[in-house]
C-alpha positions as CSV (number, residue, x, y, z in Angstrom):
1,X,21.9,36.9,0.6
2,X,18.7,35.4,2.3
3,X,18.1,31.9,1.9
4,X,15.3,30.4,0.6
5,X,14.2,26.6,0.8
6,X,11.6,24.8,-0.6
7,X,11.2,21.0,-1.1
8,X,9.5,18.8,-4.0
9,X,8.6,15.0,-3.8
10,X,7.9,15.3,-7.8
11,X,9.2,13.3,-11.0
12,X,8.1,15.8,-13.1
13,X,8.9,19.4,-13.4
14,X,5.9,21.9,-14.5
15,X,4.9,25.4,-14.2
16,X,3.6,25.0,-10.7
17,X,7.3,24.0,-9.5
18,X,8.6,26.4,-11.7
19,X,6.7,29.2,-10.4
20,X,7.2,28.8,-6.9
21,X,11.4,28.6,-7.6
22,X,10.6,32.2,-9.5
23,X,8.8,33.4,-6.3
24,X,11.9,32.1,-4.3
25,X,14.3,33.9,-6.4
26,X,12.8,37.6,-5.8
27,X,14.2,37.0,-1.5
28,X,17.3,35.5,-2.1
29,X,19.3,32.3,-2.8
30,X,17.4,29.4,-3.3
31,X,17.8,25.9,-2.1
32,X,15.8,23.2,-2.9
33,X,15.1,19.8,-1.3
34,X,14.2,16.7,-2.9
35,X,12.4,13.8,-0.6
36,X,14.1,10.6,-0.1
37,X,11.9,7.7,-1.7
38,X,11.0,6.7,1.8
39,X,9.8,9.9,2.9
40,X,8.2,10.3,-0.4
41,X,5.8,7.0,-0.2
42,X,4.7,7.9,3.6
43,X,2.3,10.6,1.6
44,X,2.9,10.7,-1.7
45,X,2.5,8.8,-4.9
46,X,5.4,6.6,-5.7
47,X,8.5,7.6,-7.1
48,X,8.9,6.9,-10.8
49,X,12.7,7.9,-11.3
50,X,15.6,7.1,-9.1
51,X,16.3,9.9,-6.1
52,X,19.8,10.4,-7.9
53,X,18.2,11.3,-11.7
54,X,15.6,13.6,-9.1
55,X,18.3,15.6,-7.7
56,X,19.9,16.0,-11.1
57,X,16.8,17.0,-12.8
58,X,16.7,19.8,-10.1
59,X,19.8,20.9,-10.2
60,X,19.6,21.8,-14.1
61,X,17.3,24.3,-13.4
62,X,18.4,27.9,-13.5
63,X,18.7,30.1,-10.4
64,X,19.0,27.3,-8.0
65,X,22.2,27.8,-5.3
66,X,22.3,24.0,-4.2
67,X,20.2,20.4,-3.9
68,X,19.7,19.0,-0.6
69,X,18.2,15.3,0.1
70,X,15.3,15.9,2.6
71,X,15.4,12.5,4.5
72,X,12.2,13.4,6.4
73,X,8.6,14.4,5.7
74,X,9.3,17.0,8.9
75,X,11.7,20.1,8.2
76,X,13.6,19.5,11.7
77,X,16.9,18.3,10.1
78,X,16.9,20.6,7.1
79,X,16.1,23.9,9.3
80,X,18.8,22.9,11.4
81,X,21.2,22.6,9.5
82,X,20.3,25.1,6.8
83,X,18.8,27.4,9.4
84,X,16.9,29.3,5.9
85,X,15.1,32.9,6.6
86,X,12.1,31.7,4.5
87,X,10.8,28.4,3.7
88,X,8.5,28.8,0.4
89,X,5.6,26.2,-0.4
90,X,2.2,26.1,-2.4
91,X,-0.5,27.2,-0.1
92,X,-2.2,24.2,-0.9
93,X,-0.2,22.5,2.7
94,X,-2.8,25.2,4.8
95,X,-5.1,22.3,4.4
96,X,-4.8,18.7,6.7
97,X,-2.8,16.6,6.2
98,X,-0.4,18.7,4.8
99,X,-1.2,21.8,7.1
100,X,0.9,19.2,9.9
101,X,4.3,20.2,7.6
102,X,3.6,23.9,7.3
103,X,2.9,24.5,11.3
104,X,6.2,22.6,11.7
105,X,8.0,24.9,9.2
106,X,6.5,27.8,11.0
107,X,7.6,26.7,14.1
108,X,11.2,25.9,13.0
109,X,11.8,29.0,11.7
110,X,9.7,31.5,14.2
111,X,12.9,30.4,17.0
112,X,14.7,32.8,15.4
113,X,12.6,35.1,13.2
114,X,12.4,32.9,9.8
115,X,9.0,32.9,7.8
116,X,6.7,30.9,5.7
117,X,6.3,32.0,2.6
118,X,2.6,30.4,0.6
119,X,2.7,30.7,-2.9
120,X,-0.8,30.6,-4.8
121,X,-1.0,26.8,-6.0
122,X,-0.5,26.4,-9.4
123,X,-3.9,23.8,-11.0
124,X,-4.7,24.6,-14.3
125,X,-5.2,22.3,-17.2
126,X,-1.4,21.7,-18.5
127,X,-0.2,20.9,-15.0
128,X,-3.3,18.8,-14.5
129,X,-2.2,17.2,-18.0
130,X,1.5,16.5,-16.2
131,X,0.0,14.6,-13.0
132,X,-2.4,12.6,-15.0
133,X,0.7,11.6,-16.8
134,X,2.4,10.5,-14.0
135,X,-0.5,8.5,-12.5
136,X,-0.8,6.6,-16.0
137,X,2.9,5.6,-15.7
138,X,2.4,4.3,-12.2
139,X,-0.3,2.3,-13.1
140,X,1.3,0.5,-16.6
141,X,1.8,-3.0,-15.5
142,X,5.9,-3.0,-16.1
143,X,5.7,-0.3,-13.2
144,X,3.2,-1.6,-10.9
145,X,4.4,-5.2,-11.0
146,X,8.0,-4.6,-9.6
147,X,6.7,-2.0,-6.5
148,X,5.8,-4.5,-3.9
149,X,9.6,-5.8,-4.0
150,X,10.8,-2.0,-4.1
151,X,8.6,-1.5,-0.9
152,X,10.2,-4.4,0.8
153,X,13.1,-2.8,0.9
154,X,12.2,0.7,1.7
155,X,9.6,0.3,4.5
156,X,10.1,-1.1,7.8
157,X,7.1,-3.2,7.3
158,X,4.5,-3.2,4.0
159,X,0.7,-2.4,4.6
160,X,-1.7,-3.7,2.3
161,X,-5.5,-3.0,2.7
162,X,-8.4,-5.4,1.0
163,X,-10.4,-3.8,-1.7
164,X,-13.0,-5.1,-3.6
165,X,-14.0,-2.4,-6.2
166,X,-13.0,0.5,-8.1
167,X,-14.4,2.8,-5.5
168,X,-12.9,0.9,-2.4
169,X,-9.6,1.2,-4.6
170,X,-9.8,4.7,-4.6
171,X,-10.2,5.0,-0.9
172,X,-6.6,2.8,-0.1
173,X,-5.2,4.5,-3.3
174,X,-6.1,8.4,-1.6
175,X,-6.2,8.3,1.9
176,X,-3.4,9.4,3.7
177,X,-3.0,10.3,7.6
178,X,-0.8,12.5,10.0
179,X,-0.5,11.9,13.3
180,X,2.1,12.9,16.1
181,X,3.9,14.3,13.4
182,X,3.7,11.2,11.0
183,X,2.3,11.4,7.7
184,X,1.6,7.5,6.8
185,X,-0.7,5.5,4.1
186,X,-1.6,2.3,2.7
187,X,1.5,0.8,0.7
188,X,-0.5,-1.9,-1.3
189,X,-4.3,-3.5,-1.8
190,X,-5.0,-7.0,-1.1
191,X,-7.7,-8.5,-3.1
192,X,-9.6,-10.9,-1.0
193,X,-11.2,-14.5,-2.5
194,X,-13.8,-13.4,0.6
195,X,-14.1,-10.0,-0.1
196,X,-14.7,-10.3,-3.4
197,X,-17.1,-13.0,-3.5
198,X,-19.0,-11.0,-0.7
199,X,-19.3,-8.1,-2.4
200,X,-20.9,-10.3,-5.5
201,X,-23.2,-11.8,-2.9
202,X,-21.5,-15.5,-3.3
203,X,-20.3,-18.1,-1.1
204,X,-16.2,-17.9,-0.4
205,X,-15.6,-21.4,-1.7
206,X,-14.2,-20.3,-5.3
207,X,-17.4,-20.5,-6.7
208,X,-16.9,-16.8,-8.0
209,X,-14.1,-17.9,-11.3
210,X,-11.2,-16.3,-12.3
211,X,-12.9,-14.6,-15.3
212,X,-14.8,-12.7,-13.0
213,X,-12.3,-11.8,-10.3
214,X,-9.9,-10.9,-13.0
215,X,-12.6,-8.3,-13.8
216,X,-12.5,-7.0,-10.0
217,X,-8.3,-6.4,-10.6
218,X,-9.1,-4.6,-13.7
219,X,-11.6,-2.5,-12.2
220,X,-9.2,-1.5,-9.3
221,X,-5.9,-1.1,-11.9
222,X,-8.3,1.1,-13.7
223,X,-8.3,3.6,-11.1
224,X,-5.3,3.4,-9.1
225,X,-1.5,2.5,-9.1
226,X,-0.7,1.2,-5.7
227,X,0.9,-2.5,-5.9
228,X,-1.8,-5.6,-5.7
229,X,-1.8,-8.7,-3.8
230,X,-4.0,-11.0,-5.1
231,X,-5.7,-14.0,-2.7
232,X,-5.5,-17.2,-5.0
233,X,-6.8,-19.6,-2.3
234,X,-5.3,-22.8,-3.2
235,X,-4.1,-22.0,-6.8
236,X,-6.3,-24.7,-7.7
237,X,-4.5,-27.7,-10.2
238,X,-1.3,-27.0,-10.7
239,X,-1.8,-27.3,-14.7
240,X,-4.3,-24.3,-13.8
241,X,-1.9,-22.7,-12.0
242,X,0.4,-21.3,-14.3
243,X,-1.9,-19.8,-16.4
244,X,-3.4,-17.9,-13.2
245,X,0.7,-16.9,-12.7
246,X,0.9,-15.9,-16.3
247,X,-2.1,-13.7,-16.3
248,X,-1.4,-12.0,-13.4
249,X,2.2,-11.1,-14.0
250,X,0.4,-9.7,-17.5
251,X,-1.4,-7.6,-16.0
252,X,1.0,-6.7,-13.6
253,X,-0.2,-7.5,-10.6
254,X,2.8,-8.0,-7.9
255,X,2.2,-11.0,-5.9
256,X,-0.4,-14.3,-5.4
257,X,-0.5,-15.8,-2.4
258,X,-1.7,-19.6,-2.3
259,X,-2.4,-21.7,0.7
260,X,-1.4,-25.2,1.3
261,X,-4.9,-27.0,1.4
262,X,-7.1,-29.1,-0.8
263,X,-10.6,-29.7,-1.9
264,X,-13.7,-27.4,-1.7
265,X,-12.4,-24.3,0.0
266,X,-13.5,-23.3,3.8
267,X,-12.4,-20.0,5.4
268,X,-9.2,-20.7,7.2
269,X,-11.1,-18.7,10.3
270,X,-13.4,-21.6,11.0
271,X,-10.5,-23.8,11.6
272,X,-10.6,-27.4,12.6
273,X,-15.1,-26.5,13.4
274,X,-15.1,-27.9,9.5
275,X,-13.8,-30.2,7.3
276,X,-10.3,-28.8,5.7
277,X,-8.1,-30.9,4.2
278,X,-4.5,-29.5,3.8
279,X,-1.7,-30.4,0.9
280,X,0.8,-32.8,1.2
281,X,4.3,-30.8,1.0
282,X,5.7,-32.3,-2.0
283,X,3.0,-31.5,-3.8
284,X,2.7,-28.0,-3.1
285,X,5.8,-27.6,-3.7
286,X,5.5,-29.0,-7.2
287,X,2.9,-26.3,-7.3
288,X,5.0,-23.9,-6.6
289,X,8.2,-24.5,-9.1
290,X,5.7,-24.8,-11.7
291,X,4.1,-21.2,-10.7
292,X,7.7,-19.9,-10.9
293,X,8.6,-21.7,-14.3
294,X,6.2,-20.4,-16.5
295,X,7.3,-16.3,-14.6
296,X,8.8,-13.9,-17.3
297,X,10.2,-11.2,-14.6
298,X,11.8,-11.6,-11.6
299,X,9.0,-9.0,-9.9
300,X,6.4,-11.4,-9.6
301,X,6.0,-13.1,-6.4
302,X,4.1,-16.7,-5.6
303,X,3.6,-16.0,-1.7
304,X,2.4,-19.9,0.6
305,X,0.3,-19.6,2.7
306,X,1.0,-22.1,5.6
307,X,-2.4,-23.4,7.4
308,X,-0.6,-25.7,10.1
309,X,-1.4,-23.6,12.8
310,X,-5.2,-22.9,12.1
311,X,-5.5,-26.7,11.7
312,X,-3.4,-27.1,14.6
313,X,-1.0,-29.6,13.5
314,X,1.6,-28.2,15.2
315,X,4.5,-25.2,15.0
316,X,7.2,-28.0,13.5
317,X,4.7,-28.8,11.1
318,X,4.4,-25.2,10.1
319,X,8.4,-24.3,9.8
320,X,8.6,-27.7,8.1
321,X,6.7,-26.7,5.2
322,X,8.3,-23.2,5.4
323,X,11.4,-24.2,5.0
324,X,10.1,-26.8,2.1
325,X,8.1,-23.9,0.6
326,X,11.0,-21.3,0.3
327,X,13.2,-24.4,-1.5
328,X,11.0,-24.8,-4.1
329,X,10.7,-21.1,-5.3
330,X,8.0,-19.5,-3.2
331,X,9.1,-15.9,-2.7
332,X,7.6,-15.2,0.8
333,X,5.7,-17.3,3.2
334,X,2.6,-16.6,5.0
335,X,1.5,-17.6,8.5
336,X,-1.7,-17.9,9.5
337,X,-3.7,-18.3,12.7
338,X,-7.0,-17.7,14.2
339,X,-5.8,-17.1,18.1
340,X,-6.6,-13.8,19.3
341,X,-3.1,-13.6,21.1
342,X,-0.6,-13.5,18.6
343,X,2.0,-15.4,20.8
344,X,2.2,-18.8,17.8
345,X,2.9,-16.6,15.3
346,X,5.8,-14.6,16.9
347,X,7.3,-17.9,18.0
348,X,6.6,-18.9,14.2
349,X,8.1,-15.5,12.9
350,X,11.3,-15.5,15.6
351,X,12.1,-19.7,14.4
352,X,11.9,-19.0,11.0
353,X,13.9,-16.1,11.1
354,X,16.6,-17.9,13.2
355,X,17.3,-20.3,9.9
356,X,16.3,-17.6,7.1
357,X,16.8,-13.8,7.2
358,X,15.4,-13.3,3.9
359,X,12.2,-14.8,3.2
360,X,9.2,-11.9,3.3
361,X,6.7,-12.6,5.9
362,X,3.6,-12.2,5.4
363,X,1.1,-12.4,8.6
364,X,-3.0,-10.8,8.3
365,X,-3.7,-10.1,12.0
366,X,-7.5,-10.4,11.9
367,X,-8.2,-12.2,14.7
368,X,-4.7,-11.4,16.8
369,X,-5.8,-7.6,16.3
370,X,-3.9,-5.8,19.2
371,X,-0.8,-6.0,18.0
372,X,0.8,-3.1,16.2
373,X,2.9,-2.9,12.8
374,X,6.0,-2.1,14.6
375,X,5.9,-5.3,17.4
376,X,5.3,-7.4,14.0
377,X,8.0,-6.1,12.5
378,X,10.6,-6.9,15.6
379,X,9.8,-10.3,14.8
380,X,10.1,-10.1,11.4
381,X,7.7,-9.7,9.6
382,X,7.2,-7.9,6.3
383,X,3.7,-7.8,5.2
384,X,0.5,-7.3,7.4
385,X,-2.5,-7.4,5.5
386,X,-6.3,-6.0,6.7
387,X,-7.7,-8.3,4.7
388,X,-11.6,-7.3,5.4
389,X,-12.2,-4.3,7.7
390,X,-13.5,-2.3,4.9
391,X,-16.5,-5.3,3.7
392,X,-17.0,-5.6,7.6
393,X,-17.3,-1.6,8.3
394,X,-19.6,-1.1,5.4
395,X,-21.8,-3.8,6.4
396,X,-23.2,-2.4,9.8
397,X,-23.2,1.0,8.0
398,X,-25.6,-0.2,5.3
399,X,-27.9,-2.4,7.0
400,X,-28.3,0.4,9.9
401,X,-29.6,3.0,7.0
402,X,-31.8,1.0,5.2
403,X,-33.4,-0.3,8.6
404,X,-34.2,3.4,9.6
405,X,-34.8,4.9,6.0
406,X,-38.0,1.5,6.6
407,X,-38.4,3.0,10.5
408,X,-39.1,6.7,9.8
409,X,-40.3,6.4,6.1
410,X,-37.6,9.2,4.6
411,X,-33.8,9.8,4.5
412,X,-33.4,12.4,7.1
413,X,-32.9,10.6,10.4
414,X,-29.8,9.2,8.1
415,X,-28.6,11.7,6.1
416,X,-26.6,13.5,8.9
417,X,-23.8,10.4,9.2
418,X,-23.4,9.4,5.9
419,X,-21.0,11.3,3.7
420,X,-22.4,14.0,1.1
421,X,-22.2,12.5,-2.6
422,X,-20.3,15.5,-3.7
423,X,-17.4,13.9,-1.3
424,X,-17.9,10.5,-2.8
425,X,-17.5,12.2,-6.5
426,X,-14.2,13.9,-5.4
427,X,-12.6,10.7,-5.0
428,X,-13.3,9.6,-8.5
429,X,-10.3,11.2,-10.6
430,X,-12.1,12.6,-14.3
431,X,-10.2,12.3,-17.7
């Protein structure tokens, strides 16, 4: 008998699946992979079931010969050692990204005569019911709180993204890249004190209240399911604090991170040019334990934010108050600097790491911009957060088109570079 393979990165079972196994059966025996949680999450929606009850779930459907963990995005491993005749998939994948895993498929199997087999994709209203089902489960706070410590452990380092709205939401929570043979995405959104108060039109020094930036982390929940980070600045009085904690682990946000200063808040990028006042350590630490009191779960996380090195009081200074932090409950520390070479905070990262193994790391490389995800990650660190590239690439854009749309008098000098509405509605997921 011929052997047939096809692989699924689902949770859920429906028609479409169903279908293309039916399709499979007609050429022979069919085998069927199911995608490791970490090659799942490099282009996929996160996994809402454990790999093990996956492969099970698979295997109790009829007419299937065996269950193989695909490890990879890529069919390199599975072709090799399977060697199939014909690899079966949706045709849906002769599209980008996807259309990256179908050429490789080809090409696997054309070294020694195997085919690819496109089934008609499956879309109609039930198995449109069954997805929608699976987003609302990823988004329910109980699920979307505990993801950001599942990631930890699953990806070599965590990539969160500012947003500021539902629609900038949308854009972290969709897009998804291949490149060199590397599918990859966004792992979680950072919610910016900057951003936000930006896009409002406000001042960054907290003047924008927590009523109304809890309504910017409802209006991204609403439409998305990827973890959140949220910016608390400095957490304000600790007898605020806890409330701030409570909320957020209710709504089931994943982590806060709080920085160690006091007074009216300045952007940490101006540095010593203005007035900044930073917390005594006992204190913040007091701050802390209190935050990690009042927790119900064990899935929230109070993140410090460590300012030493943008006030330039010195690196001892800074793994002091790490060290201090992580003692009195914070469950990750951030470093911060303003350089543009990032050498302070990979001799902060490689000192730390020589005392604690454990501790998440969280670094936002705005100004130390040349370095890549995986040199970060040599050192240690965890987390890298963009925490405004899409506020500062939609500035330029904006002001450019409403400068020429006053130039020319009309929209058609602009309308050739900026992106058809119809593009803009497809992001926006209907009920």
């Amino acid at each position: 008998m011929a052997k047939i393979y096809t692989c699924f990165s689902t949770d859920i079972i429906h028609e479409g699946h169903l279908h293309i196994i039916e399709e499979a059966r007609k050429y022979g025996d069919v085998y069927i992979g199911v995608l490791s949680d970490e090659a799942t999450i490099k282009y996929n929606k996160f996994p809402t079931i454990p790999l093990e009850e996956r492969v099970e779930m698979i295997r109790k459907i009829p007419g299937v010969k065996d269950v193989i963990v695909q490890d990879d995005v890529m069919y390199d491993k599975v072709v090799a050692e399977l060697k199939p005749d014909y690899i079966i998939h949706g045709d849906n994948w002769k599209v980008p990204p996807l259309s990256a895993l179908r050429d490789n498929a080809e090409k696997l199997l054309s070294a020694y005569g195997g085919k690819v087999i496109d089934v008609p994709y499956t879309y109609n209203e039930n198995v449109r019911r069954v997805d929608k089902r699976v987003n609302e489960k990823l988004a329910m706070p109980e699920y979307r709180r505990k993801r950001l410590k599942q990631l930890l452990k699953l990806r070599p380092i965590v990539k969160a993204m500012e947003v500021h709205s539902g629609l900038t939401g949308l854009i972290v929570e969709k897009t998804v890249v291949e490149h060199e043979g590397e599918f990859d995405q966004f792992d979680a959104m950072w919610i910016s004190s900057l951003c936000d108060s930006t896009a409002k039109g406000k001042p960054d020094i907290e003047l924008v209240d927590m009523t109304s930036r809890f309504r910017t982390i409802d209006d991204v929940m609403d439409v998305t399911t990827k973890p959140v980070i949220f910016d608390g600045d400095t957490g304000g009085l600790t007898e605020h604090f806890v409330y701030l904690v409570r909320s957020l682990e209710r709504m089931g946000v994943s982590a806060i991170i709080i920085e160690d200063k006091t007074g009216l808040k300045k952007n940490s990028l101006f540095g010593t040019e203005v007035e900044q006042t930073q917390d005594d350590i006992p204190h913040f630490c007091e701050k802390i334990a209190a935050g990690k009191r009042v927790q119900l779960t064990d899935e929230f996380m109070i993140i410090a934010r460590i300012e030493s090195l943008i006030l330039e009081r010195g690196m001892e200074d800074a793994l002091e108050r790490a060290h201090a932090f992580v003692k009195a409950g914070a469950d990750g520390i951030m470093i911060h600097s303003r350089k543009k070479d990032p050498a302070e905070i990979l001799e902060f990262c490689d000192k730390f790491r020589k005392d604690n193994k454990e501790t998440p790391i969280v670094v936002v490389p705005t100004s130390f911009n040349s370095i890549t995800e995986e040199e970060l990650a040599k050192h240690g660190v965890n987390i890298v957060i963009y925490a405004n590239q899409l506020t500062r690439s939609a500035f330029p854009a904006m002001e450019q088109t409403a400068k020429d749309i006053l130039k020319y008098h009309r929209a058609k000098e602009v309308d050739d570079r900026l992106m058809p509405i119809k593009d803009i509605i497809s992001l926006i997921d209907e009920l």
